[in-house]
N, C-alpha and C positions, 0 to 999 in steps of 0.2 A: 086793733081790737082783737085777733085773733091771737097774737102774742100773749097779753091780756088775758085772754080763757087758758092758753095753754101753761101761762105762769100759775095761774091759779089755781087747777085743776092741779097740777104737780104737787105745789107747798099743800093741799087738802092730801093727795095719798102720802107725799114722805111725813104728814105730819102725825095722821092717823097710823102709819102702817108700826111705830115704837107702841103707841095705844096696843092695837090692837096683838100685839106679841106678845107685850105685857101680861096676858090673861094665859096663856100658853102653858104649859111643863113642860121643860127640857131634859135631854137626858143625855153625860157625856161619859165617856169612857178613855182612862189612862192606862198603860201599861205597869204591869205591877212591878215595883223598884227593887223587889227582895226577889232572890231564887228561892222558891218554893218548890218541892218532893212533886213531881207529877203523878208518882206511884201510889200518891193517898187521893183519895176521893175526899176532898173533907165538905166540898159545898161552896155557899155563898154566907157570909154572915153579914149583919148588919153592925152596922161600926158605929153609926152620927145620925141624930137626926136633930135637927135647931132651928131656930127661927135666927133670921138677922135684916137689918134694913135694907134695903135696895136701892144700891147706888150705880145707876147705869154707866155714869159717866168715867169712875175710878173705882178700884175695888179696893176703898180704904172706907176706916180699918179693915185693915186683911187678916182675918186669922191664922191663914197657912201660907204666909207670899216671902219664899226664902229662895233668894238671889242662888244661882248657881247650876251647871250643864246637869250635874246627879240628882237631883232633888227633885220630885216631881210636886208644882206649884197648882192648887188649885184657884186660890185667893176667893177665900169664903168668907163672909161677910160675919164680924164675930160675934158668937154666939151670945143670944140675950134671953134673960128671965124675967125681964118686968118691960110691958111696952102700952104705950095710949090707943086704946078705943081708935081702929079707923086708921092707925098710921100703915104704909105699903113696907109690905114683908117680903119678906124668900123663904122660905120653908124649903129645907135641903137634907138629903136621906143620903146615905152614900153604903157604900158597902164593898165588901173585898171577896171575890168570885174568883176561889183557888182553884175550881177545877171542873167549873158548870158550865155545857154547850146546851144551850137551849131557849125557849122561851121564858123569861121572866115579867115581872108584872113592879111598882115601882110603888107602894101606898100612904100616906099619910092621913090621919085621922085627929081632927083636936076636939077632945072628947071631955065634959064636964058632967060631974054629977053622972057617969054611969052611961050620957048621951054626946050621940055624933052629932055635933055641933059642923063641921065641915069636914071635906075628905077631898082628896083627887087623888088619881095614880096616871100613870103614864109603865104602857110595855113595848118591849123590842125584844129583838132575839139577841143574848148575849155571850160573851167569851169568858175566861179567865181576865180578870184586871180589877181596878180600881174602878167603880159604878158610880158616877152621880145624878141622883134628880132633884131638880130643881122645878117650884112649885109656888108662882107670886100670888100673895093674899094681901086681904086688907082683913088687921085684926079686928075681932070680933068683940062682942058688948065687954064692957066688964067681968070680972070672975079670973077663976083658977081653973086652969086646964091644962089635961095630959096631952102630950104633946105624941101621938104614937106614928114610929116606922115600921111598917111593913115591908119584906122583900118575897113575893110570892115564887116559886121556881117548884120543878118536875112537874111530872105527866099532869096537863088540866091543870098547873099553879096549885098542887095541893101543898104542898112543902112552904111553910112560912119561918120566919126569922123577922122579929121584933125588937127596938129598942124604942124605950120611952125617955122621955125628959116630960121638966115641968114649966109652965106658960104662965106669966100673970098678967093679965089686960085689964090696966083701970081708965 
């Protein structure tokens, strides 16, 4: 009997604990592939931000998954413009941080008609590199909406850099 509770109790946390990660933002960081001037100050820009399905299991389609030791592979789920009411997304923001030590802030916004429909961000302290945050949703009612990334950085997060793309959810 006691086996029993101990079986049980187990398959309840490994089965919740993918659930509950699920709801999470992640945030990862690669080394930048290019020699970059350290002598310029030029910042963090915002490079991508997109929605794509969420495949836990294999990250296909992969939008950037190219075999080889030079290549820095993220395997991002490829990007879409039209998706169903309720289907589980990844909303992903990335960015390339030439030459910012500091606190930064990581935002997304899917904003219709003028209104913030949904948002999360996710902050850490970050270096020079390649940025990604990663951000699972489940899309929202029907409609058109802007898809915005935010990358907050300097003193207090006042320094922003934005890219938008556009969302159709019928």
């Amino acid at each position: 009997m006691r086996s029993i509770c101990v079986s049980a109790v187990a398959i309840v946390v490994l089965s919740l604990g993918p659930l509950l990660a699920a709801d999470s933002a992640s945030l990862k960081s690669f080394p930048h592939p290019a020699a970059v001037s350290k002598s310029e100050t030029l910042g963090f820009f915002a490079t991508m931000v997109t929605a794509g399905f969420q495949d836990y299991a294999v990250p296909l389609p992969c939008f950037n998954c190219v075999a080889g030791a030079s290549v820095v592979t993220v395997g991002l789920a490829a990007p879409l413009g039209a998706v169903d009411s309720g289907t589980a997304l990844t909303i992903s923001l990335s960015g390339d941080n030439l030459s910012y030590d500091g606190q930064a802030s990581f935002q997304y916004n899917l904003v219709s008609g003028g209104t913030t429909v949904m948002t999360g961000s996710v902050a850490a302290p970050v270096t020079p590199g390649i940025w990604l945050a990663q951000f699972p949703i489940n899309a929202p009612a029907p409609g058109r909406y802007l898809l915005q990334g935010i990358i907050w950085t300097g003193a207090n997060l006042t320094t922003k850099t934005v890219i938008i793309s556009q969302l159709m959810v019928f």
